[in-house]
C-alpha positions in Angstrom: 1.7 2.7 -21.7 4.1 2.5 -18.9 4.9 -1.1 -17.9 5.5 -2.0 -14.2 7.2 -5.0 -12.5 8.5 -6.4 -9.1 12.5 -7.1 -8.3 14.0 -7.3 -5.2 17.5 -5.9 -3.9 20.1 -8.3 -2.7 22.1 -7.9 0.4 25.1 -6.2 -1.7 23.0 -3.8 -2.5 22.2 -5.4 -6.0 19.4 -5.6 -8.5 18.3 -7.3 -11.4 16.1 -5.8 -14.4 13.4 -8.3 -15.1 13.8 -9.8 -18.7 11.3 -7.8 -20.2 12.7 -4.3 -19.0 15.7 -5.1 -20.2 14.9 -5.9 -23.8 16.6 -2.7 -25.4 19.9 -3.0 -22.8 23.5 -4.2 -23.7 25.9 -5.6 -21.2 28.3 -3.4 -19.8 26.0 -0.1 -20.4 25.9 2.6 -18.0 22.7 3.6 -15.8 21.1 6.9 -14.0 19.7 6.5 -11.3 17.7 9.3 -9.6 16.4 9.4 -6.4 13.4 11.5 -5.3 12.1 11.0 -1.7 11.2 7.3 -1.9 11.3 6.5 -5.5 14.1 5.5 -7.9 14.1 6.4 -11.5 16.1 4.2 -13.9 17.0 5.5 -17.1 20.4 5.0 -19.9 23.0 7.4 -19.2 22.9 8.1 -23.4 19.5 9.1 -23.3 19.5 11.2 -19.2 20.1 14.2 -20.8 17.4 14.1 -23.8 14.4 14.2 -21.5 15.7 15.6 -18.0 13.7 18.0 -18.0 10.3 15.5 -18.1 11.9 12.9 -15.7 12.3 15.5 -12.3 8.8 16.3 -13.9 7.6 12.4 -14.0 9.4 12.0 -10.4 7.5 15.1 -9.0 4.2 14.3 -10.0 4.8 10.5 -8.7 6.1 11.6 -5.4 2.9 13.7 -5.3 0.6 11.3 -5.7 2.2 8.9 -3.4 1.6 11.4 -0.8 -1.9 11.6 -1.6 -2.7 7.6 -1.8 -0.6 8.0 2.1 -3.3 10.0 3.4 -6.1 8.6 1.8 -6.6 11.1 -0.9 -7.9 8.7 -3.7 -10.6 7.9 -5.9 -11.7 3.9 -6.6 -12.7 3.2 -10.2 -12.8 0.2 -11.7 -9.7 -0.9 -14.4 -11.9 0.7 -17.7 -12.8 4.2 -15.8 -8.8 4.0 -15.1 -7.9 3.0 -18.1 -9.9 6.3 -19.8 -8.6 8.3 -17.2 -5.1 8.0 -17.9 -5.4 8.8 -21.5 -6.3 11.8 -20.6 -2.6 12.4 -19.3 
């Protein structure tokens, strides 16, 4: 399941990770960051090369569907129809 949270940049351009995100990250350890039309991806610069190849794919797909929700392009259903939707991913 993918977990999702809400941080805020600071004026020199920092941000921080909340707690929870950061569980499984050491001091000092080095980031990607990838930027695709609006979004950022985050990931450790030990594992960027692993699963490259799925990330542009996660970014693409994410991009996509922000253009769709833009224009409108969506379908409501409530949190279990959602829920049995995106297992199907």
């Amino acid at each position: 399941m993918v977990d999702i949270a809400i941080t805020k940049i600071s004026s020199k351009g920092q941000i921080v990770i909340p707690a929870d995100m950061r569980q499984d990250l050491k001091e000092g350890e080095k980031l990607v960051i990838i930027k695709n039309g609006q979004q950022l991806i985050l990931k450790k610069a030990s594992e960027f090369d692993k699963n490259l190849e799925e990330d542009l794919e996660f970014a693409r797909r994410t991009e996509e569907a922000w253009q769709r929700l833009e224009k409108g392009e969506f379908i409501e259903m409530d949190f279990d129809e959602a829920i049995e939707e995106m297992k199907k991913w």
